[in-house]
C-alpha positions as CSV (number, residue, x, y, z in Angstrom):
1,X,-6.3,-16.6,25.9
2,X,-5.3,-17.7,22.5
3,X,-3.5,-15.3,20.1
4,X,-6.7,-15.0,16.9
5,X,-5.5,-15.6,13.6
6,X,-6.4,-13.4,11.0
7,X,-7.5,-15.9,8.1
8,X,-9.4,-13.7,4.6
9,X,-12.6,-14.7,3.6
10,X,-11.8,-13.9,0.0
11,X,-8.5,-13.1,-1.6
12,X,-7.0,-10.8,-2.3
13,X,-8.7,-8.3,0.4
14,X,-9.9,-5.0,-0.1
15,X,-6.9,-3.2,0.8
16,X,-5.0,-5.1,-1.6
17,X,-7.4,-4.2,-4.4
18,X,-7.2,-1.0,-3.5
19,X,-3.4,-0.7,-2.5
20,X,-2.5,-1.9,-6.4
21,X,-5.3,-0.4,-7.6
22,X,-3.6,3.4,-7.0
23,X,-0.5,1.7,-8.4
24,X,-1.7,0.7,-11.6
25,X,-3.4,3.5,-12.1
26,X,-2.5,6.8,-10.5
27,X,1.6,6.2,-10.5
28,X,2.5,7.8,-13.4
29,X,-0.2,10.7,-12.8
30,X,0.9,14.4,-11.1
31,X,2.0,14.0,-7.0
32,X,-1.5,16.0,-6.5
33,X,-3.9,13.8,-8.1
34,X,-2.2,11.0,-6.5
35,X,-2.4,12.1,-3.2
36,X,-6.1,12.6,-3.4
37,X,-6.8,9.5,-5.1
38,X,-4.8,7.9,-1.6
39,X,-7.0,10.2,0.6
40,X,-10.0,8.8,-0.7
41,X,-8.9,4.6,-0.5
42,X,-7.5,6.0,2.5
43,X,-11.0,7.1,4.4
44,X,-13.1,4.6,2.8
45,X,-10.5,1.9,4.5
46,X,-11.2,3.6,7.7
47,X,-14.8,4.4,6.9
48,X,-15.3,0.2,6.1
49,X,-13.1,-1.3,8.7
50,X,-15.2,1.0,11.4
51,X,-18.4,-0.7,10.6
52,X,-19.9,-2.6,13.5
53,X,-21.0,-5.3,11.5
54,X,-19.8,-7.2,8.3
55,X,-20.9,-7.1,5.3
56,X,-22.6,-10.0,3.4
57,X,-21.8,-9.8,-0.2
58,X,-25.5,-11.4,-2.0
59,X,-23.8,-11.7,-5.8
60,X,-23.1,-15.1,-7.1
61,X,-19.7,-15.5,-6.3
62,X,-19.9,-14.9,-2.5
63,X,-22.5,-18.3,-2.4
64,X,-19.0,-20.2,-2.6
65,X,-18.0,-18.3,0.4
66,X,-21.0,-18.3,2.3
67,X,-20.3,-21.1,4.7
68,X,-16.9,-20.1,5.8
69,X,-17.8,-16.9,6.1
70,X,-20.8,-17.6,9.0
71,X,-18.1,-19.6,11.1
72,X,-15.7,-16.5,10.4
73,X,-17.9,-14.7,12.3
74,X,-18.8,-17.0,15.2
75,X,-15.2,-17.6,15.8
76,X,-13.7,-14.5,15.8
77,X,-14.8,-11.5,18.1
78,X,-16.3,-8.6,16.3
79,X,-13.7,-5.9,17.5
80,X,-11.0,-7.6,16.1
81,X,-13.0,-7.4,12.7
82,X,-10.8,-5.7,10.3
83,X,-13.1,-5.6,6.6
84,X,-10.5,-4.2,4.8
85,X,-8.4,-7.0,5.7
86,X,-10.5,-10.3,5.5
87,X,-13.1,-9.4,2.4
88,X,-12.5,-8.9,-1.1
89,X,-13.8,-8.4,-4.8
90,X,-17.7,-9.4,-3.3
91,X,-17.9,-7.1,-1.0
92,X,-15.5,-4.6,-2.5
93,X,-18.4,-4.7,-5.2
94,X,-21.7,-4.5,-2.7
95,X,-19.9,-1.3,-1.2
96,X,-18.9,0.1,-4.2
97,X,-21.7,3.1,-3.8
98,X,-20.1,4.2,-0.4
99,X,-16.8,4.6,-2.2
100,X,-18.2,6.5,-4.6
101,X,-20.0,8.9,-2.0
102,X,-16.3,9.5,-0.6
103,X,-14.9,10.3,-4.1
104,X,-17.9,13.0,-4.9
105,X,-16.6,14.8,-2.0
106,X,-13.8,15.3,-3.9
107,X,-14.9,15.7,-7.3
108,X,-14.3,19.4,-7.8
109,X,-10.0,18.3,-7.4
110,X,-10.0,14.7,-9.3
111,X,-11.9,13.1,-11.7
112,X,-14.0,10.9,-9.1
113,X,-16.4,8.9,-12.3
114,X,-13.2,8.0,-13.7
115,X,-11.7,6.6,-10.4
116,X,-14.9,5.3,-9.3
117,X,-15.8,3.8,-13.0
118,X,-11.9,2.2,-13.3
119,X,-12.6,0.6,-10.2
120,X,-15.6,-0.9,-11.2
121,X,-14.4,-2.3,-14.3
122,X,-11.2,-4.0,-12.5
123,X,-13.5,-5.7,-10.7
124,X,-16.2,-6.8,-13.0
125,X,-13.2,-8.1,-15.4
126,X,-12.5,-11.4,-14.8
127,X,-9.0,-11.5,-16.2
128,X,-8.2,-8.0,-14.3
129,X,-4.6,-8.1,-13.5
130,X,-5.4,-6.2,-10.2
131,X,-7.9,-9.4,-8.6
132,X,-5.6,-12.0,-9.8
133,X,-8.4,-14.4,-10.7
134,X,-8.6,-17.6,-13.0
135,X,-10.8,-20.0,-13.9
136,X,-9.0,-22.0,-12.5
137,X,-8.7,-21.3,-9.4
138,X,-12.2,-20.9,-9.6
139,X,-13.2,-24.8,-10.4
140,X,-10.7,-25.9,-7.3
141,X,-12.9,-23.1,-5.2
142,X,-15.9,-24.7,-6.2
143,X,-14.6,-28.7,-6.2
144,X,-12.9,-28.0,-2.8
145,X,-15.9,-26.8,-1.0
146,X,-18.1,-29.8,-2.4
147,X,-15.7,-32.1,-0.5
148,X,-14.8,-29.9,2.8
149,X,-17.2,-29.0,4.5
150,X,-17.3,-29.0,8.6
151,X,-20.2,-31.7,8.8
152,X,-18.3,-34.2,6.8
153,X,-15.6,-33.6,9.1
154,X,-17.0,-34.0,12.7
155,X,-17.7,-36.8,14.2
156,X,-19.1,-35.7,18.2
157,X,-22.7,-36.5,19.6
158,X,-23.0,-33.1,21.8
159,X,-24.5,-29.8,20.0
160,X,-22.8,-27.2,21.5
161,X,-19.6,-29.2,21.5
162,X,-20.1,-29.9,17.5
163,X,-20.8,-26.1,16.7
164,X,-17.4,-25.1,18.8
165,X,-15.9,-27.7,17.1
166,X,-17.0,-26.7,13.5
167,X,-15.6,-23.4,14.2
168,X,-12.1,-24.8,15.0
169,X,-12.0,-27.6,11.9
170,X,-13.2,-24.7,9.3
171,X,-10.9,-22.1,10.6
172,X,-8.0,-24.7,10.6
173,X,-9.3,-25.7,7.0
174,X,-8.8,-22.3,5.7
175,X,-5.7,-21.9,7.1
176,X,-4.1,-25.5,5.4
177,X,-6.5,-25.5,2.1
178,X,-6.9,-21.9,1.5
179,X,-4.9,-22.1,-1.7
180,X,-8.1,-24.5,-3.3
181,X,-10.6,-22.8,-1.9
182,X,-9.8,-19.3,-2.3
183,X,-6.7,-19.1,-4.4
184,X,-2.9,-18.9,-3.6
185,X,-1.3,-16.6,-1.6
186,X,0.7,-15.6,-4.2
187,X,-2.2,-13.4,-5.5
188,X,-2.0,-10.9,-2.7
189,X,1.7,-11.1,-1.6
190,X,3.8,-11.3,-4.7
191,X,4.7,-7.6,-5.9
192,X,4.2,-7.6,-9.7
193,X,7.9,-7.8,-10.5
194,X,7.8,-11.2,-8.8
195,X,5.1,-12.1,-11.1
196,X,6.9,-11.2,-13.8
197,X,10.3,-13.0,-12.7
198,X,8.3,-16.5,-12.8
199,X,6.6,-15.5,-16.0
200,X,10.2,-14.6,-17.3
201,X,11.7,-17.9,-15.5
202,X,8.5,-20.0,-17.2
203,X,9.9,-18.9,-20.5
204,X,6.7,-16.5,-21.3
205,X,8.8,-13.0,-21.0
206,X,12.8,-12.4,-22.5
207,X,14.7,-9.3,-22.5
208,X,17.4,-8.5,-25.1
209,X,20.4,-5.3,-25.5
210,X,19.5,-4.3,-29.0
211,X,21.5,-2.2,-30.9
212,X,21.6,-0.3,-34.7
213,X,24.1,-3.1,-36.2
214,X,22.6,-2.8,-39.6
215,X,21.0,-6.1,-39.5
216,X,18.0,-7.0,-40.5
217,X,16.7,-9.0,-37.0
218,X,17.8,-5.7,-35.2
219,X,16.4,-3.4,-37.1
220,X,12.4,-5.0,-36.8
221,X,13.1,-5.2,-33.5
222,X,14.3,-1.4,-33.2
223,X,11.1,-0.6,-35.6
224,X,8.8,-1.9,-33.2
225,X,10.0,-0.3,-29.7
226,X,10.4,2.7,-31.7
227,X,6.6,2.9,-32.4
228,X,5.6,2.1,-28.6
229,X,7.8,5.2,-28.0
230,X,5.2,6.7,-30.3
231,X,2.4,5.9,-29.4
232,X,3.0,5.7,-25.4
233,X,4.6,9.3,-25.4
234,X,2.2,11.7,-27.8
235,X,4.0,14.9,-26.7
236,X,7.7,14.0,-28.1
237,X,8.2,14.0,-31.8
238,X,8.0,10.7,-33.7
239,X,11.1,12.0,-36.3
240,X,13.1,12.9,-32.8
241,X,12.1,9.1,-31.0
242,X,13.3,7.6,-34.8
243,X,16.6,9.8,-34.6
244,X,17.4,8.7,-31.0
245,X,16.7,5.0,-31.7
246,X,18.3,4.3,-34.5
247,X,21.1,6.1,-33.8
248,X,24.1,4.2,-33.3
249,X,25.5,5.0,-30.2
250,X,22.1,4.4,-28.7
251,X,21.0,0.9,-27.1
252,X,17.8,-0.5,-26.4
253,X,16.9,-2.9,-23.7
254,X,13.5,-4.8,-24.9
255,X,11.4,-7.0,-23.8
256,X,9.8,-9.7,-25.7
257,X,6.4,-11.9,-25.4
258,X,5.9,-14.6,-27.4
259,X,8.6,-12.9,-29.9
260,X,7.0,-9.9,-29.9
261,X,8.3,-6.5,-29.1
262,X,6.0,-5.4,-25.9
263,X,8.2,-2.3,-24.4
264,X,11.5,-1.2,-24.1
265,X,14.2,1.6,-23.0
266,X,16.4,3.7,-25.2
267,X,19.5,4.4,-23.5
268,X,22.8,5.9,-24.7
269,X,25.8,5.0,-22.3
270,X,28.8,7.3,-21.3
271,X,31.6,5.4,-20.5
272,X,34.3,8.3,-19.7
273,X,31.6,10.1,-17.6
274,X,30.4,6.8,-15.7
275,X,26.8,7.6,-16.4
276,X,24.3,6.2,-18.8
277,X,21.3,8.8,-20.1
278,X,17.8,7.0,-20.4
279,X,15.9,9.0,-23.6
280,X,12.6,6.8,-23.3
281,X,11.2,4.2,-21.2
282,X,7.5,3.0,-22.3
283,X,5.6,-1.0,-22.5
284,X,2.7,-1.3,-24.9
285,X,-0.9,-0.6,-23.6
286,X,-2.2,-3.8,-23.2
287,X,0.6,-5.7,-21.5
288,X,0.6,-2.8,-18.5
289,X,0.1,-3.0,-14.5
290,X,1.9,-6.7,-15.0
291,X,5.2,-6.0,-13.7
292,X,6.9,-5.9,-17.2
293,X,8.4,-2.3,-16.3
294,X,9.8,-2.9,-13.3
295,X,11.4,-5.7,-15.0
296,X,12.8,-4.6,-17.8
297,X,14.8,-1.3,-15.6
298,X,16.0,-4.3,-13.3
299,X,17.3,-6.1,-16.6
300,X,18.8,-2.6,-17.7
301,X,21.1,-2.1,-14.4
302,X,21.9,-5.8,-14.6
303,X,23.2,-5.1,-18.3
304,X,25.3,-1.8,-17.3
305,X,26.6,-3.5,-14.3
306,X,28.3,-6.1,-16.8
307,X,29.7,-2.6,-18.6
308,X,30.5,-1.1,-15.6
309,X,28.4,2.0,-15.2
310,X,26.5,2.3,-12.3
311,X,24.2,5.0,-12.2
312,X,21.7,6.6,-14.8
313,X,20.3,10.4,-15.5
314,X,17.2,11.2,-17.2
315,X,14.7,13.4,-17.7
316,X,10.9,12.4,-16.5
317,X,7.9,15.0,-17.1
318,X,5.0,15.1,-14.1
319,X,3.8,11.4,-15.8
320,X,7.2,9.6,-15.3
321,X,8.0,11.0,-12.2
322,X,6.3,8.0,-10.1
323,X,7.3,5.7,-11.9
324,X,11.0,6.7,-11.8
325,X,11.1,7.1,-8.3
326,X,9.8,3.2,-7.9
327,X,13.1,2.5,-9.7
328,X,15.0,4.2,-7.1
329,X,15.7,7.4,-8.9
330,X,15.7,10.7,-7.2
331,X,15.6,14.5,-8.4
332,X,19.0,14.9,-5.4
333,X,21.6,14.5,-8.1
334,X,25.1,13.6,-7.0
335,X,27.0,13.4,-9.9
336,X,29.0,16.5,-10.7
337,X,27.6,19.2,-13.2
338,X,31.0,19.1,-15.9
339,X,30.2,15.3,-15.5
340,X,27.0,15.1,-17.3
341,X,26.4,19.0,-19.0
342,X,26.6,19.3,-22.3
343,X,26.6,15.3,-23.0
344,X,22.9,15.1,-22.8
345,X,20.1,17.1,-24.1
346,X,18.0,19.6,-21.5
347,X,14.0,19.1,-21.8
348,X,11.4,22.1,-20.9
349,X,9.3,20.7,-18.4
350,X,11.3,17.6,-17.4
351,X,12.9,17.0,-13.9
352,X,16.4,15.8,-14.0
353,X,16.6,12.5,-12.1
354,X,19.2,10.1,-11.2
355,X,19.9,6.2,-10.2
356,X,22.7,5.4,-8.5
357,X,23.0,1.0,-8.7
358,X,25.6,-1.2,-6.3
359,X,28.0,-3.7,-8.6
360,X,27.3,-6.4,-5.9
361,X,23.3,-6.3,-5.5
362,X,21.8,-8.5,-8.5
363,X,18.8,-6.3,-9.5
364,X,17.7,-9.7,-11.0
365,X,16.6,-10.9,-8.0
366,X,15.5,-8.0,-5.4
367,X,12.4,-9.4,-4.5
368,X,13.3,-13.1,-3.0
369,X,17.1,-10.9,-1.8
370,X,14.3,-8.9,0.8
371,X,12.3,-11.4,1.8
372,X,15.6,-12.9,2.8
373,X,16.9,-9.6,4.4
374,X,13.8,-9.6,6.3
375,X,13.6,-13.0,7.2
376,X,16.8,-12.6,9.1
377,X,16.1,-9.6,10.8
378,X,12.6,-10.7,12.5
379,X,14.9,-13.7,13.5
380,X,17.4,-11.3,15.3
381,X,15.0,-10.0,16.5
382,X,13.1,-12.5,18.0
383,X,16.3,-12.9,19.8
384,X,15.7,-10.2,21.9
385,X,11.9,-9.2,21.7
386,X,9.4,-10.9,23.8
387,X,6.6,-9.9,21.4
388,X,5.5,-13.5,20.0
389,X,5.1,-15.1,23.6
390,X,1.4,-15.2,24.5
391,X,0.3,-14.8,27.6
392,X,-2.8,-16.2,29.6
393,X,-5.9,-13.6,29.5
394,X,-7.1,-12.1,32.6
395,X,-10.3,-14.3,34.2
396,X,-11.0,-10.8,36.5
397,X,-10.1,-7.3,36.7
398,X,-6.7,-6.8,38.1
399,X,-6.0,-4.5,41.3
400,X,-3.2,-2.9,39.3
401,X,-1.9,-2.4,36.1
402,X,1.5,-4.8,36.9
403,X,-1.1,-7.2,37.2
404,X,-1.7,-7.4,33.8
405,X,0.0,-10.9,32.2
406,X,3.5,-9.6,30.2
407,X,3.3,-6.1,31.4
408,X,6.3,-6.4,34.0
409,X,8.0,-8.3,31.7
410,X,7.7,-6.1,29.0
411,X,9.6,-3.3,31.6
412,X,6.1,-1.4,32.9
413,X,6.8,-0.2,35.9
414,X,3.8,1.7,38.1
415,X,4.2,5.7,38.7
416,X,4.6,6.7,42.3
417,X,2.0,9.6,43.0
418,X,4.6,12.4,42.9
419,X,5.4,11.0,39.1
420,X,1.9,10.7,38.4
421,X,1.6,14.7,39.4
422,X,4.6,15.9,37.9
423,X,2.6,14.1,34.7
424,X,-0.9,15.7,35.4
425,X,1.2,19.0,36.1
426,X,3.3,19.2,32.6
427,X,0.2,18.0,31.1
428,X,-2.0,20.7,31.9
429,X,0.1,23.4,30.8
430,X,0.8,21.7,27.6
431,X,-3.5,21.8,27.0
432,X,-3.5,25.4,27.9
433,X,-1.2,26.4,25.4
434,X,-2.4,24.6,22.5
435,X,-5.6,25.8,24.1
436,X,-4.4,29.2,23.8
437,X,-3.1,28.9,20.4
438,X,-4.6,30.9,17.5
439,X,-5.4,28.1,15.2
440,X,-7.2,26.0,18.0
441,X,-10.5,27.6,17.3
442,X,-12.1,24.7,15.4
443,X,-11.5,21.6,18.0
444,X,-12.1,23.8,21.2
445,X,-15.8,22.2,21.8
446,X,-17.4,18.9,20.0
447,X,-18.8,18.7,16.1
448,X,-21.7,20.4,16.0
449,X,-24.3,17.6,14.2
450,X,-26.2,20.3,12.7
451,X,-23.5,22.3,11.3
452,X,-21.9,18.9,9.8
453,X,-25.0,16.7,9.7
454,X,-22.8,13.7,8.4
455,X,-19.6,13.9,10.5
456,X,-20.5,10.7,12.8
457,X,-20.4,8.7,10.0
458,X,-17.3,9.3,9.2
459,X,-16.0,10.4,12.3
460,X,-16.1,7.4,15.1
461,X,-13.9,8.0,17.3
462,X,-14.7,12.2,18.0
463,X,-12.0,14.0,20.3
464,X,-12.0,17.9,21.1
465,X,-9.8,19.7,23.7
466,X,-13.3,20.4,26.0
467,X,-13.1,16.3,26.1
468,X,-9.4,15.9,26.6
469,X,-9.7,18.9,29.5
470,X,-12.3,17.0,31.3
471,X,-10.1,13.5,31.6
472,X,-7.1,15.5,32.5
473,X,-8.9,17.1,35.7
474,X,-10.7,13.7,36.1
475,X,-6.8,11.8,36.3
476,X,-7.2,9.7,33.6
477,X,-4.6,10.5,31.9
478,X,-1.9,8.2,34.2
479,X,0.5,8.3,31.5
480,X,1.5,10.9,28.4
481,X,0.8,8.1,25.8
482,X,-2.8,8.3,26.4
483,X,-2.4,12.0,26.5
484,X,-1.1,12.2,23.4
485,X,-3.1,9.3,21.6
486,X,-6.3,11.7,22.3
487,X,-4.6,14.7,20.9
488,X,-3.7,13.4,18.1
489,X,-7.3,12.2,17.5
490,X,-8.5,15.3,17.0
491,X,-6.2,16.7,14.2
492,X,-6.5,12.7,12.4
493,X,-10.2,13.2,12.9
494,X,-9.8,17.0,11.3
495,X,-7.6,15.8,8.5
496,X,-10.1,12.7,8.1
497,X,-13.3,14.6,7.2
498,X,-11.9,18.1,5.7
499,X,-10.5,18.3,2.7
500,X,-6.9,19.4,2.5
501,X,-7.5,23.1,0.6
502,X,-9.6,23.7,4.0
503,X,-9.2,26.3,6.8
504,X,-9.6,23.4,8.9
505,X,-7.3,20.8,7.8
506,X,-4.8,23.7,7.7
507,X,-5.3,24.3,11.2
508,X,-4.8,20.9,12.3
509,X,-1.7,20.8,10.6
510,X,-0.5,24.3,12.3
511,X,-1.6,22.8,15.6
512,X,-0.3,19.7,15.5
513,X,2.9,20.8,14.9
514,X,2.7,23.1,17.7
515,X,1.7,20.2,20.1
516,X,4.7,18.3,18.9
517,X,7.2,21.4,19.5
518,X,5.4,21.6,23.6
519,X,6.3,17.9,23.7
520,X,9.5,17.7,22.9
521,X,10.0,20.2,25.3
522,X,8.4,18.0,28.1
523,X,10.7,16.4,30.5
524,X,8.8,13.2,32.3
């Protein structure tokens, strides 16, 4: 049986969308919001890639699409369907009221209209830096599927034989011509500092070290990073931003856009302390979510590196804080207190954070320096795994589990019956003391439907200990993996439905962490 290819119907996918989505939008906002803003992507993923059936997006833009799509489906078997993973903006936009049901639920903790409403507007934009779309890309969309379609391409006098065939030549056409028919793969891949790199590399971006030396040039340039300070941070005073700026022992890294100012960072370095302090850090509203932040701390280490400091302190409020950490700053500071007290100013409300940078990474160029990292560890590994051999599919049902193509070889080895009691054995009294423990009250029997009318539909996969109890008298549990796959159904499926502020969820956090103290104890 042939390994299937996962090939999108429309780029980027829905988890994409989503995934920079949250980055764009809830980064800079307090660790609480974010995490609900993640809970709800997070169970509308689930929510969409559980549905039996995809999906047909009826706007205009999905007509381009429509052909592909129907040979999608014939050629690729419906459980390995992953929505999430193979649609994007059309259906993303047909499903847009089921996201919004799953944000309601948690309107009384976030703003849901304005996550839903943002959302929406990303994807009705058609220059949203989130989709990645061009009209471009658009006219080869439309010119390549005038000119490549299956019929044109088969040339067979059986039916059956043709269809089958279709299936192969359109899969095989997205998979060599998806860059004209649905865009490059750029637009889902490339993280946005990448996007800025080729932007900068094209000429379009250029980042200076600007300091007060009284000239004329220097001192526009200082003016106009001085007033993105002011306007990007309301809460600090626009006479203290002016002081700090123009003050001459302070530099500025900027970055510029068609010769204009469009962000920058204010930085003062300490030379006999081997620190630099960051006072503000800010890119003009309309040239956000592109990437330009990222680049411009990247061109900020690259700078001190040629001064030789190495590591940076600074104080982020609640906003900052995500943003910071992306950086690879951290509130664990290392540097010794007589160090870096009384050089720089404390801030009510801020959290101290630092960056410590290598002399011999080049922060220029992190992006194509991991892809290379990684490249060459899946190589070692491939060494030594025996994950990307395929074997043949069963054509019956084998007498044992060895029988199983690339099971032995993978190092299964089938439990003797005293193994497989010793494993029943441990088992059961592992279930009767989480059984017996005082927060398992709420998954001791199934959902009751009338108490949560709604729960299946969410819910797909139900577990309860009653359930788990039966297959562990029945012997189906042969192995503890199994075991513990069930049991930690039922706290994902807790966690999944309740909201975190709930007796419930709480519970399923106690328990959980119970179960995983009774397993580690468990010698088989």
């Amino acid at each position: 049986m042939k390994e299937q290819k996962t090939v999108p119907v429309e780029r980027p996918v829905i988890k994409d969308i989503l995934t920079k989505y949250l980055e764009c939008y809830y980064t800079t906002q307090p660790e609480d919001v974010q995490k609900k803003a993640e809970d709800i992507c997070k169970k509308f993923l689930i929510k969409l890639n559980r549905m039996k059936e995809l999906p047909i997006p009826n706007d205009k833009d999905a007509q381009k699409y429509k052909e592909i799509y129907n040979y999608y489906l014939g050629s690729v078997p419906s459980n390995n369907h992953k929505i999430a993973e193979i649609s994007g903006k059309s259906v993303l936009k047909k499903l847009l009221p089921e996201f919004k049901k799953i944000a309601n639920t948690y309107s009384t903790l976030i703003d849901s209209n304005a996550l839903v409403n943002n959302l929406e507007k990303e994807l009705i934009d058609p220059h949203s830096n989130i989709i990645h779309e061009t009209n471009h890309l658009k006219r080869k969309a439309e010119e390549s599927l005038k000119t490549s379609t299956p019929s044109k391409r088969l040339k067979t006098e059986d039916k059956n034989d043709a269809e089958e065939l279709g299936s192969l030549v359109v899969m095989n056409t997205m998979i060599h011509d998806l860059e004209f028919i649905l865009g490059p793969d750029t637009a889902s891949t490339m993280s946005r500092d990448e996007i800025a790199k080729q932007e900068e590399d094209h000429g379009g971006l250029l980042f200076q070290v600007i300091t007060n030396d009284g000239r004329l040039h220097s001192l526009e340039r200082l003016l106009a990073v001085k007033n993105i300070f002011g306007k990007q941070l309301p809460k600090m005073p626009k006479d203290y931003i002016a002081k700090l700026v123009f003050d001459r022992s302070h530099r500025a890294m900027v970055g510029l856009k068609d010769a204009n100012v469009v962000g920058g960072i204010s930085f003062r370095p300490f030379f006999t302390q081997g620190f630099a302090e960051i006072a503000f850090c800010a890119i003009t509203g309309n040239e956000q979510v592109k990437g330009y932040g990222t680049r411009l701390m990247n061109h900020l280490k690259d700078y001190c590196q040629s001064v030789g400091v190495f590591r940076f302190l600074t104080y982020a409020d609640n906003y900052a804080i995500g943003y910071f950490k992306k950086q690879g700053f951290t509130k664990e500071i290392t540097l010794e207190d007589k160090k870096y007290k009384g050089f720089i100013k404390d801030y009510d409300g801020g959290t101290l954070m630092e960056c410590v940078f290598r002399p011999n990474i080049n922060y220029l160029n992190v992006p194509g320096m991991i892809k290379k990292q990684r490249n060459h560890v899946f190589q070692k590994l491939d060494l030594k795994s025996k994950s990307h051999i395929v074997y043949e599919g069963l054509n019956s049902k084998p007498s044992q589990l060895q029988d199983v193509p690339g099971l032995k070889e993978a190092g299964y080895r089938q439990p003797n019956e005293a193994q497989t009691k010793s494993i029943q054995d441990a088992l059961t009294n592992i279930l009767k003391a989480v059984k017996n423990h005082e927060d398992s009250w709420p998954f001791s029997k199934p959902v009751d439907p009338k108490e949560a009318p709604d729960y299946d539909t969410i819910v797909k996969e139900p577990m309860d200990l009653s359930t788990i109890q039966g297959r562990l008298e029945s012997g189906f549990y042969r192995s503890k993996d199994i075991f513990i796959a069930n049991m930690r159904l039922v706290f994902d499926n807790c966690r999944m439905y309740n909201h975190e502020d709930t007796i419930y969820y709480k519970c399923a956090n106690h328990l959980e962490e119970y179960f995983k103290q009774q397993m580690r104890k468990l010698k088989i």
